[in-house]
Backbone as CSV, one residue per row, in Angstrom:
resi,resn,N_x,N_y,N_z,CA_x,CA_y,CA_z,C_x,C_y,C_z
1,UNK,-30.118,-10.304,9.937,-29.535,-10.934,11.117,-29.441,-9.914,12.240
2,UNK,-29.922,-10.038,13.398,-30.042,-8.793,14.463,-28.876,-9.641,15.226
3,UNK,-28.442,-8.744,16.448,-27.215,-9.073,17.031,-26.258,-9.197,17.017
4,UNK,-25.460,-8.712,15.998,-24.384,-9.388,15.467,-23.274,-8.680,15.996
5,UNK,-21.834,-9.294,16.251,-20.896,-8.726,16.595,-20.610,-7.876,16.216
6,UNK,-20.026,-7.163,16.871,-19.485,-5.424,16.175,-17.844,-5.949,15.981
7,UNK,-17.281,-6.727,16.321,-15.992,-7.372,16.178,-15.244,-8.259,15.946
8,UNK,-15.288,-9.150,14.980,-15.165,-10.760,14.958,-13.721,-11.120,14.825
9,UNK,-12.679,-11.627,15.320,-11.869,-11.938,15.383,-11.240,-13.053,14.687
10,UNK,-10.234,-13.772,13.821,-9.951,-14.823,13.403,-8.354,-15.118,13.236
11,UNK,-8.572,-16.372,14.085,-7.120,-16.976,13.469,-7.420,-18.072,12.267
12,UNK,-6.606,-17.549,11.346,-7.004,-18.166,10.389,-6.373,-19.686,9.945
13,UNK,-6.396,-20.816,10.828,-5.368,-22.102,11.097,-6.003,-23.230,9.812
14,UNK,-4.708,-23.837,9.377,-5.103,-25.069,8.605,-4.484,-24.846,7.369
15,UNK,-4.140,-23.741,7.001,-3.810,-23.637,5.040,-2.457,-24.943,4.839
16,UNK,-1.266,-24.876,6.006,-0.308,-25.672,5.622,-0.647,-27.606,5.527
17,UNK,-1.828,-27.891,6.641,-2.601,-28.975,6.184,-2.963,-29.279,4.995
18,UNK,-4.575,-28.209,5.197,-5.057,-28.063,3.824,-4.151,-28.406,2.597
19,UNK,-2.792,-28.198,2.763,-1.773,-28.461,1.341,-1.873,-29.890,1.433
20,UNK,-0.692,-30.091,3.069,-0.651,-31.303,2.987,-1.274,-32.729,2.513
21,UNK,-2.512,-32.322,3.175,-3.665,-33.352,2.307,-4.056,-33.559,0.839
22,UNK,-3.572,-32.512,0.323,-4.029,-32.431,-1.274,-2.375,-32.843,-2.238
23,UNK,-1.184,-32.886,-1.025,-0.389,-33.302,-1.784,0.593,-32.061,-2.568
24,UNK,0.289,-31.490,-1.794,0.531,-29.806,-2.329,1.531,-28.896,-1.827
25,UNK,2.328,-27.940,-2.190,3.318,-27.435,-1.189,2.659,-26.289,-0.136
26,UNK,2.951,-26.095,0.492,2.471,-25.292,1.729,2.110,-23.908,1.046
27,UNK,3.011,-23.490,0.454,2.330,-22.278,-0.706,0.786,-22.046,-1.035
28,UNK,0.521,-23.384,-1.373,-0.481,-23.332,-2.375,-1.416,-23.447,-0.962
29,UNK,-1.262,-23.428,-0.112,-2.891,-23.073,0.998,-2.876,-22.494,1.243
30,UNK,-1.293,-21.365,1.282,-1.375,-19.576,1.902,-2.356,-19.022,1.047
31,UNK,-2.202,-19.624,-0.626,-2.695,-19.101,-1.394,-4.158,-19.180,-1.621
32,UNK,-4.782,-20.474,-0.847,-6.387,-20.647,-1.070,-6.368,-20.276,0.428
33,UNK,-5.713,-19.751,1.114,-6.140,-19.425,2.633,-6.718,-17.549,2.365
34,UNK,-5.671,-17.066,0.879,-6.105,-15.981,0.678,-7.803,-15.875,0.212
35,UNK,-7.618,-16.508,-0.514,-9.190,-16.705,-1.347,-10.243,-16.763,-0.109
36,UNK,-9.986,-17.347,0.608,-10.712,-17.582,1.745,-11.225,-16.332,2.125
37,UNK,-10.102,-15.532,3.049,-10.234,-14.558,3.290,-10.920,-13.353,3.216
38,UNK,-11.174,-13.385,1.965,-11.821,-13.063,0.867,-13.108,-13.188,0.705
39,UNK,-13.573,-14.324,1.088,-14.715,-14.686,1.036,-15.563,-14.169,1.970
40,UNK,-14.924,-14.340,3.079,-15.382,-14.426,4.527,-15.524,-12.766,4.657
41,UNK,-14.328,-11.821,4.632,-14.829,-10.489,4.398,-15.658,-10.097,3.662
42,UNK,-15.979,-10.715,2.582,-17.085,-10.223,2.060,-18.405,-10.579,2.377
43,UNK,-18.329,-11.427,2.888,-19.615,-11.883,3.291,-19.872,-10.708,4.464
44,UNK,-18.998,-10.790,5.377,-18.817,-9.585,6.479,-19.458,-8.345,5.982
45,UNK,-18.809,-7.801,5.279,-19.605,-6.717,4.716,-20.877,-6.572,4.304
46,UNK,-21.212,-7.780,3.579,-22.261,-7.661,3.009,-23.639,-8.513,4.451
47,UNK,-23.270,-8.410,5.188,-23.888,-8.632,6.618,-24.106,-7.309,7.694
48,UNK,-22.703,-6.578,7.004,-22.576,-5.533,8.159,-22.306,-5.213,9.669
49,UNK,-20.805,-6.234,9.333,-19.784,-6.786,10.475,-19.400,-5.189,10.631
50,UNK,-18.887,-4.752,11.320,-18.071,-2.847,11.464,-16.304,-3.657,11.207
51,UNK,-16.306,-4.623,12.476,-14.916,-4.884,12.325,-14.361,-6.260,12.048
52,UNK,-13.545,-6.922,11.259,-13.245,-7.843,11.687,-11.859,-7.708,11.785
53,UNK,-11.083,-8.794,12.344,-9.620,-8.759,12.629,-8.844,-10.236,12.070
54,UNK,-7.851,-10.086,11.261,-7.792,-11.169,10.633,-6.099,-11.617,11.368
55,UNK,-5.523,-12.350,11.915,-4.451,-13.184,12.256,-3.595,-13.264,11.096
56,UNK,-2.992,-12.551,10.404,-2.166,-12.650,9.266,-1.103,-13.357,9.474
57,UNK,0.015,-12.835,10.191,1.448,-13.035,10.730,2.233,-12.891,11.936
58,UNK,2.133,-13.703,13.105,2.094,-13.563,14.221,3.824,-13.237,14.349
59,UNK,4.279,-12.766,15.532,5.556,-13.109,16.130,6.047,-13.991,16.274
60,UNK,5.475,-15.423,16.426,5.769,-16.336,16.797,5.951,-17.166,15.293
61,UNK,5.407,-16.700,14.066,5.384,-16.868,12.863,7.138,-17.093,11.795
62,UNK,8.066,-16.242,12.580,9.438,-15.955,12.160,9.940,-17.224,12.388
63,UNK,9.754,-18.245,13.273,10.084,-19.276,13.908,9.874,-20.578,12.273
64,UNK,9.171,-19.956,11.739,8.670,-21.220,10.522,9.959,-21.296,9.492
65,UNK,9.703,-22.321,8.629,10.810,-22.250,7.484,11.262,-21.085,7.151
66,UNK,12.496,-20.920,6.582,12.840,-19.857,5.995,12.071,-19.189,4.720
67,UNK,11.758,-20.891,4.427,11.484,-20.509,2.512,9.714,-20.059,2.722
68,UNK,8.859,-20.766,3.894,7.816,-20.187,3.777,7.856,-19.091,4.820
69,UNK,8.606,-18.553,5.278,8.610,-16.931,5.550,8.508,-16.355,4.320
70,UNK,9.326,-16.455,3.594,9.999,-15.316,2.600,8.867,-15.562,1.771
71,UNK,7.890,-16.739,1.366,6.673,-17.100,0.671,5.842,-15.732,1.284
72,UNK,5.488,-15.694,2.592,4.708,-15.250,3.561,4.416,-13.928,3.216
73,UNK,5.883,-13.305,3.133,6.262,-11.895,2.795,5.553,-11.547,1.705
74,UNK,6.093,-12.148,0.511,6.112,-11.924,-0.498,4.529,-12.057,-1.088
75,UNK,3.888,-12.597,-0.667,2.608,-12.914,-0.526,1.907,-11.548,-0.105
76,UNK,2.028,-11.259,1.093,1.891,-9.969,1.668,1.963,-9.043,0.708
77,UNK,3.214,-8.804,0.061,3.898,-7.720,-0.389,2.917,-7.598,-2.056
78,UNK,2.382,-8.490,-2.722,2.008,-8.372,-3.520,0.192,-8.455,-3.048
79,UNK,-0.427,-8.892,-2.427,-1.372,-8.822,-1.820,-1.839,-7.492,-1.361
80,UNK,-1.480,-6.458,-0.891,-1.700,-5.199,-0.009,-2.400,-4.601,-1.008
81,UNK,-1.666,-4.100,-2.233,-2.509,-2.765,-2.797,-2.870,-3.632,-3.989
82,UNK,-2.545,-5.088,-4.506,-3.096,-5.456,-5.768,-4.600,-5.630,-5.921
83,UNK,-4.945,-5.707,-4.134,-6.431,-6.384,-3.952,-7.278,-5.063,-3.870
84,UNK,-7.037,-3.659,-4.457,-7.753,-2.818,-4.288,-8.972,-2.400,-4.782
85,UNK,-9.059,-3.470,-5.617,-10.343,-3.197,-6.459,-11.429,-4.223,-5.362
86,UNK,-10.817,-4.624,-5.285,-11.868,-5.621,-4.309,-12.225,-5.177,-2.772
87,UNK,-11.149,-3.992,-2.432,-11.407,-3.154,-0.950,-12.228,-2.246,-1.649
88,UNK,-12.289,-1.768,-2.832,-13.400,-0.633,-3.572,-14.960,-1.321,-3.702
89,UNK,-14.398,-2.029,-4.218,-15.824,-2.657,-4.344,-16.981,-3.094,-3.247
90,UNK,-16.155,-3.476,-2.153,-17.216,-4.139,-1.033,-16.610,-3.283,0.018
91,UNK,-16.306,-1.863,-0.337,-16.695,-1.083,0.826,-15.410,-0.989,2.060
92,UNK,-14.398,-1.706,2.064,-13.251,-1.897,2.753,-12.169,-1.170,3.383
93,UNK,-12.472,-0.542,4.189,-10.986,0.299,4.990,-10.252,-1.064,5.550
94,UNK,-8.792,-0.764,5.317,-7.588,-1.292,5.506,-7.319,-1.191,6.877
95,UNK,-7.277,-1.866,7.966,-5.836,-0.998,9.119,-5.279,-1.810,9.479
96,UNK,-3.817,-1.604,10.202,-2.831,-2.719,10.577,-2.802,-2.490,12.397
97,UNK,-2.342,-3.338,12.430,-2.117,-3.667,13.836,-0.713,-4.908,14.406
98,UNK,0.295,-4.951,15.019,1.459,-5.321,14.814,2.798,-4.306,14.895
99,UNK,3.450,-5.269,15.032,5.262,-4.358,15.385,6.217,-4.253,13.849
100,UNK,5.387,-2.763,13.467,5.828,-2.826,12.002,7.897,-2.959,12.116
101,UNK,8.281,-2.040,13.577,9.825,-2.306,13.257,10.308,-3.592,12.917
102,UNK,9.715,-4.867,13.134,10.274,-6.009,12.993,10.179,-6.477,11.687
103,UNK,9.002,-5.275,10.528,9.190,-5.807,9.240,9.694,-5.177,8.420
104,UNK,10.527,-6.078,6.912,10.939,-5.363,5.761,10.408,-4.554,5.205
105,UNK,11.374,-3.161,5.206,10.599,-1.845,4.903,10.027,-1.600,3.557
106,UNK,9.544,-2.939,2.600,8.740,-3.319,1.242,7.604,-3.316,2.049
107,UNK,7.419,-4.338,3.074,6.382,-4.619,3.290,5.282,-3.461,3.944
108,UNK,6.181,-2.724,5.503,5.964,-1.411,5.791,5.637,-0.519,4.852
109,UNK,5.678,-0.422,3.824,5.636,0.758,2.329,4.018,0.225,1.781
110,UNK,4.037,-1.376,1.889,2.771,-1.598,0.900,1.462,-1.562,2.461
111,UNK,2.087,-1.465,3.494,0.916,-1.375,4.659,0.120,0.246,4.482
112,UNK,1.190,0.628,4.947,1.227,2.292,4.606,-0.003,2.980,3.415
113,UNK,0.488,2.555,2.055,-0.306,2.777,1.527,-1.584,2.074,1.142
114,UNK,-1.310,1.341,1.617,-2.835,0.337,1.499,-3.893,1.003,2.371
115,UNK,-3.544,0.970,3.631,-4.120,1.743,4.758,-4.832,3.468,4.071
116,UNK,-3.617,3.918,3.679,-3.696,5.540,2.979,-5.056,5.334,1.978
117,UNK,-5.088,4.493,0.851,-5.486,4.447,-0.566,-7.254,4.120,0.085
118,UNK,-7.318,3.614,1.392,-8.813,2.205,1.612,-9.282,3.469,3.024
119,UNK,-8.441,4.533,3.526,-8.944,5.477,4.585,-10.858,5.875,4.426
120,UNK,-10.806,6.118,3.408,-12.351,6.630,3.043,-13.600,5.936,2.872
121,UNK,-13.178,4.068,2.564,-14.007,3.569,2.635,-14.664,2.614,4.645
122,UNK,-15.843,2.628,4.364,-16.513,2.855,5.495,-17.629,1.786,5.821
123,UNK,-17.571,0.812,5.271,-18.357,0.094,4.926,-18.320,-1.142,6.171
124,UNK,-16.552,-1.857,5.783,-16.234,-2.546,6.928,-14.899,-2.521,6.967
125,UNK,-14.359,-2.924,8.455,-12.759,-2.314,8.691,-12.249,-3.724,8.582
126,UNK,-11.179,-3.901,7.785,-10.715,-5.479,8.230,-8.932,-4.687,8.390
127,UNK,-9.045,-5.225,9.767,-7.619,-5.246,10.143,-6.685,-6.357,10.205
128,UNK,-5.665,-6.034,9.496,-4.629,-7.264,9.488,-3.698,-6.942,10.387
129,UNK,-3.528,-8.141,11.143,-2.218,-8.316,12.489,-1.322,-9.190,11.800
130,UNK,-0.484,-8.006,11.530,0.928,-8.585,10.729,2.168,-8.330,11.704
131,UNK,2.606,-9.299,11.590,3.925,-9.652,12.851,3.199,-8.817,14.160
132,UNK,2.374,-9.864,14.113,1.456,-9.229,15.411,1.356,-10.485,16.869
133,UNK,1.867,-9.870,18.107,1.254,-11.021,18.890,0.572,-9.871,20.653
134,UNK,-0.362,-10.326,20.597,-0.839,-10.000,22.346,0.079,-9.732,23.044
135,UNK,0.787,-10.004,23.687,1.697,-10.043,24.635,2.553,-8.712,24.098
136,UNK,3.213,-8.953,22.802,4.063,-8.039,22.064,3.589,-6.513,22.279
137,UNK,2.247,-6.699,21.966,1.333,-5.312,21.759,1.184,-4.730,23.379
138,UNK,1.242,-5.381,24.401,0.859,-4.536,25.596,2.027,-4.405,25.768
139,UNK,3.457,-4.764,25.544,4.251,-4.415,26.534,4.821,-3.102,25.889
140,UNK,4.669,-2.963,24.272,4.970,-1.808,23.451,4.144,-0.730,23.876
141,UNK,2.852,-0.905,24.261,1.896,0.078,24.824,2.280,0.509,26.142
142,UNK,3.048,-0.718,27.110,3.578,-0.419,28.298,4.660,1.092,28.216
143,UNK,5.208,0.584,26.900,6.333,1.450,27.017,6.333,3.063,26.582
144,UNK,5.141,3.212,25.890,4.938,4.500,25.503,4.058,5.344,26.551
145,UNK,3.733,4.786,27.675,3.093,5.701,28.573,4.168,6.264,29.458
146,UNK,4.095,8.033,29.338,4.678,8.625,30.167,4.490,8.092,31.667
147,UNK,5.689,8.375,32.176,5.660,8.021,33.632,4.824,8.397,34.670
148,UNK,4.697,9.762,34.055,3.636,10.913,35.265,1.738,9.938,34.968
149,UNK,1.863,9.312,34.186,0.713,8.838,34.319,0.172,7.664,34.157
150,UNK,1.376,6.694,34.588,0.865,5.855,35.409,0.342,5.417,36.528
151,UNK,0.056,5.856,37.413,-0.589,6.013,39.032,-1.985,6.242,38.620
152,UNK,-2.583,7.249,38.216,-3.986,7.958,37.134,-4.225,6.611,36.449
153,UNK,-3.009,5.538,35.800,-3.881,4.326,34.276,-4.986,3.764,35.020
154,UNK,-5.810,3.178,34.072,-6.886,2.537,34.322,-7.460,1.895,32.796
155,UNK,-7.702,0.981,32.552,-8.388,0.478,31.769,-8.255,0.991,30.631
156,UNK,-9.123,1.973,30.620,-9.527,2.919,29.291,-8.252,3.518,28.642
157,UNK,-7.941,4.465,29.612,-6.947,5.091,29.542,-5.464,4.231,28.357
158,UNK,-5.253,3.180,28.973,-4.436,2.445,28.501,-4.833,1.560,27.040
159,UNK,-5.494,1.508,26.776,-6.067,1.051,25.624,-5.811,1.971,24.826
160,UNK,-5.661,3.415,25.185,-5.416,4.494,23.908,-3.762,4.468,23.486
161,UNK,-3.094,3.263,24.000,-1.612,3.395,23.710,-1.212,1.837,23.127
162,UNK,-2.542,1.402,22.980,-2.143,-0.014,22.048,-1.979,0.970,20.339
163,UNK,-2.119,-0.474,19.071,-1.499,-0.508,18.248,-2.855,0.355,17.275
164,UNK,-4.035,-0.314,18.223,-5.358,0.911,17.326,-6.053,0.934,18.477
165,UNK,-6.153,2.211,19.043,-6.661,2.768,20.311,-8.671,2.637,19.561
166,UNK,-9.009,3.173,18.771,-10.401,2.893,18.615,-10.828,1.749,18.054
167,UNK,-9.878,0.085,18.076,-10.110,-0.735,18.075,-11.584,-1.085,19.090
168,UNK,-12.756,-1.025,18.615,-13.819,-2.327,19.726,-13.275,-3.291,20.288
169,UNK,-13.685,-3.760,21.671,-13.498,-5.114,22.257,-14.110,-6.472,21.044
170,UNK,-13.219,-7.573,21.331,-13.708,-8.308,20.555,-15.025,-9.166,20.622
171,UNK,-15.906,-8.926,19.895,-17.163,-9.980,20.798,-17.021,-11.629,20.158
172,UNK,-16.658,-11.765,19.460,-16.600,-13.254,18.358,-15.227,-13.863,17.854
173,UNK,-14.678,-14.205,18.768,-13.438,-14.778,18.384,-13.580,-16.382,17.773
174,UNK,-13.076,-16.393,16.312,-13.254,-17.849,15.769,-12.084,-18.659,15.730
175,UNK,-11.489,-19.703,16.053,-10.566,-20.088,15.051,-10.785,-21.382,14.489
176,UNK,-10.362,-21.232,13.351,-10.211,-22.674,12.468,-9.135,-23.736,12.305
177,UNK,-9.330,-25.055,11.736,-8.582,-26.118,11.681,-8.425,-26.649,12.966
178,UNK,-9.566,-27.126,13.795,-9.488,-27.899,14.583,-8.705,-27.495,15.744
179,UNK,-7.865,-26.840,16.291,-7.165,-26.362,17.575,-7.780,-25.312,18.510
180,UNK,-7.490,-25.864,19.436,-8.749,-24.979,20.601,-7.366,-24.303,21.462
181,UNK,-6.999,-23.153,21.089,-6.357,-22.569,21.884,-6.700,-20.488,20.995
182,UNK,-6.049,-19.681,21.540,-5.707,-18.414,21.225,-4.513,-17.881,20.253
183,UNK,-3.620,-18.614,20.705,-2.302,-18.298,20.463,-2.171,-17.275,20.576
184,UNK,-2.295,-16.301,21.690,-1.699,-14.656,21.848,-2.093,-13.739,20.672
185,UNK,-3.052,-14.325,20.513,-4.275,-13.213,19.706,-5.340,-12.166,20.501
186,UNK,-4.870,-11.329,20.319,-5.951,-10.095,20.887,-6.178,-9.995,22.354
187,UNK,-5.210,-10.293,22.799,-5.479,-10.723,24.313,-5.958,-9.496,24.994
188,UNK,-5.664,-8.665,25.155,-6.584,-7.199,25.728,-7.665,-7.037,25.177
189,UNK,-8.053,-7.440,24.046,-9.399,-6.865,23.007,-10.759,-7.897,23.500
190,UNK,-9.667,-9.014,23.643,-10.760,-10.165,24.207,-11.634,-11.099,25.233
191,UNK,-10.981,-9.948,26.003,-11.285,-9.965,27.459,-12.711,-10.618,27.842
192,UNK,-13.573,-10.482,26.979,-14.517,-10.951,27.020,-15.408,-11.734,26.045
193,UNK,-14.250,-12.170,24.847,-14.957,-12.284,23.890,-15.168,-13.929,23.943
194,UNK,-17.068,-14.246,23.068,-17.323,-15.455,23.097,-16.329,-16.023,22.106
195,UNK,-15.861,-17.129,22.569,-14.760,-18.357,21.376,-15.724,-19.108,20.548
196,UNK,-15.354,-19.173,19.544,-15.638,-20.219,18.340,-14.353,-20.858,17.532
197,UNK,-14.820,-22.611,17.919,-13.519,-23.618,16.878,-13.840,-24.257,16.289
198,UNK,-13.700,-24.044,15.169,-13.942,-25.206,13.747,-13.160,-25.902,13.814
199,UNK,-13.405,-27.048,13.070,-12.490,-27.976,12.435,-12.409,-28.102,11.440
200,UNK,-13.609,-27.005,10.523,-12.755,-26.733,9.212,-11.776,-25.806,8.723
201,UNK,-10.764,-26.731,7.948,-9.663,-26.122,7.885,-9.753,-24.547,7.047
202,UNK,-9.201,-23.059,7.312,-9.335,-22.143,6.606,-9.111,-21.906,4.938
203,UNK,-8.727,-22.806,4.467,-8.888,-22.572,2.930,-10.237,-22.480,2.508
204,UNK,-11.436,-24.037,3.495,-12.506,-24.046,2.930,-13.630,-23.723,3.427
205,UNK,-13.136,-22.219,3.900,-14.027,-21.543,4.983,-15.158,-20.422,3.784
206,UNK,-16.036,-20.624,3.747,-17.243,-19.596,3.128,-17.798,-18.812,3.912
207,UNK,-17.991,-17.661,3.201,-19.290,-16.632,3.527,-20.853,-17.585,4.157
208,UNK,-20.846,-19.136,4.383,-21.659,-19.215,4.992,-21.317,-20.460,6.396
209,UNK,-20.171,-20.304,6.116,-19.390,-21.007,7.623,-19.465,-20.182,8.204
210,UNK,-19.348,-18.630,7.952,-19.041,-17.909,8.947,-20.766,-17.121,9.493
211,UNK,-21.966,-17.503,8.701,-23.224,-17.146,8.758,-23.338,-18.647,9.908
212,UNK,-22.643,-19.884,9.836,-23.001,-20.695,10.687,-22.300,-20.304,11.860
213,UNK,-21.782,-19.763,11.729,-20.900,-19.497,13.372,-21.265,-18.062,13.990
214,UNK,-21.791,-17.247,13.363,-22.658,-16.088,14.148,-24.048,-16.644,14.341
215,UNK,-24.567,-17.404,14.242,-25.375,-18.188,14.182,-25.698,-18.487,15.596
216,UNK,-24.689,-19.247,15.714,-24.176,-19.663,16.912,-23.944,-18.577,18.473
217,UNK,-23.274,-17.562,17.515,-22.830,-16.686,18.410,-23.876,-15.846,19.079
218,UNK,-25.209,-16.060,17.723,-26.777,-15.189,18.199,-27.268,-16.059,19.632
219,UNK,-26.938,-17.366,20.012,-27.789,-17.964,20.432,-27.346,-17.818,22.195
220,UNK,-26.079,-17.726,22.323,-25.540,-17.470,23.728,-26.382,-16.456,24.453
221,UNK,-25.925,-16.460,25.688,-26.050,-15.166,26.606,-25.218,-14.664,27.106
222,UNK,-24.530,-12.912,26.447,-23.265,-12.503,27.116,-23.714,-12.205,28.518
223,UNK,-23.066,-12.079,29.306,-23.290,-11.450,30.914,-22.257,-10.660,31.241
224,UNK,-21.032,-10.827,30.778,-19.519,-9.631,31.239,-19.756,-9.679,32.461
225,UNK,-19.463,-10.900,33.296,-19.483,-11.149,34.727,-20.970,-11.077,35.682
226,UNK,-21.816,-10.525,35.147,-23.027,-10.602,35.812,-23.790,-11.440,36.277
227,UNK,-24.219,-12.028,36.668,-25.406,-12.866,37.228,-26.492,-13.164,36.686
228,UNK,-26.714,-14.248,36.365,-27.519,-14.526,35.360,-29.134,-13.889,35.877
């Protein structure tokens, strides 16, 4: 496949449907939303995506049930370093991105070392945005730039004070389960990035939904404001 994004982006929408329809508790689609996940990175890799970025747990996410927060977590919390044979295997560096102060310091502990244990592999980066939102991330970046050099910011410059300064711009932003919006995903990264919306829901997303949607993405013409 020639062309392919160096960055693919995903919100991963539909698992609490996906239940619904099958009659199922909302659990059980976090849980085939994982499998998913899964899939789709690997396929990534085995394509030779550099980055993708996965929508784990937004800010706006705390707002949900109590009981599927604490699902959410806990999910997380056993998820990070259990899946390591499977970041070994297909080549997988870990990185996070998100306002770790806002999470339980279990969860902070299993980021940490997940990140630590997956540093060496090089294959493909999948970053998880956990209690992560756009908006959240620039104004935290706002706040760590010394004063003396703001007048000098510019673009570049400021990008080295987000949450992963050698983050790529995003070129392939997807989301699934039918909703055509962003939701305060990657909003600096994506400045230019082409959108893609399924309407299939993310549980029953494959390694070749996502070969149909770069597919897609081969066929455009970027311009980044230029003239055709």
């Amino acid at each position: 496949m020639t062309s392919l994004p160096g960055h693919i982006g995903i919100i991963m929408d539909g698992n609490g449907r996906w239940a619904k329809e099958r009659g199922m508790p909302r659990s059980n689609g976090h849980k085939e939303g994982l499998e998913a996940a899964k899939r789709v990175i690997r396929f990534a890799a085995d394509t030779g995506i550099p980055f993708v970025t996965l929508y784990t747990f937004s800010t706006e996410n705390w707002k949900r049930a109590e009981e599927e927060v604490g699902f959410l977590m806990s999910l997380l919390k056993t998820h990070l370093r259990s899946e390591l044979a499977f970041y070994r295997e297909n080549g997988i560096r870990v990185m996070h991105i998100g306002d770790k102060s806002g999470l339980p310091a279990e969860i902070i502990h299993e980021i940490d070392e997940t990140t630590r244990e997956t540093s060496h592999f090089s294959r493909t980066t999948t970053v998880l945005a956990i209690n992560y939102g756009g908006q959240n991330e620039i104004i935290r970046a706002i706040k760590k730039i010394p004063q003396e050099k703001i007048i000098d910011l510019t673009e570049q410059s400021f990008s080295t004070y987000l949450d992963y300064p050698d983050l790529p711009p995003v070129d392939f932003l997807i989301r699934t389960g039918g909703e055509k919006r962003i939701s305060n995903f990657l909003l600096w990264q994506s400045a230019y990035a082409e959108l893609f919306f399924s309407d299939i829901l993310w549980p029953d997303w494959t390694g070749e939904h996502l070969s149909e949607a770069i597919r897609e993405y081969q066929s455009r013409e970027r311009r980044f404001g230029n003239a055709k």
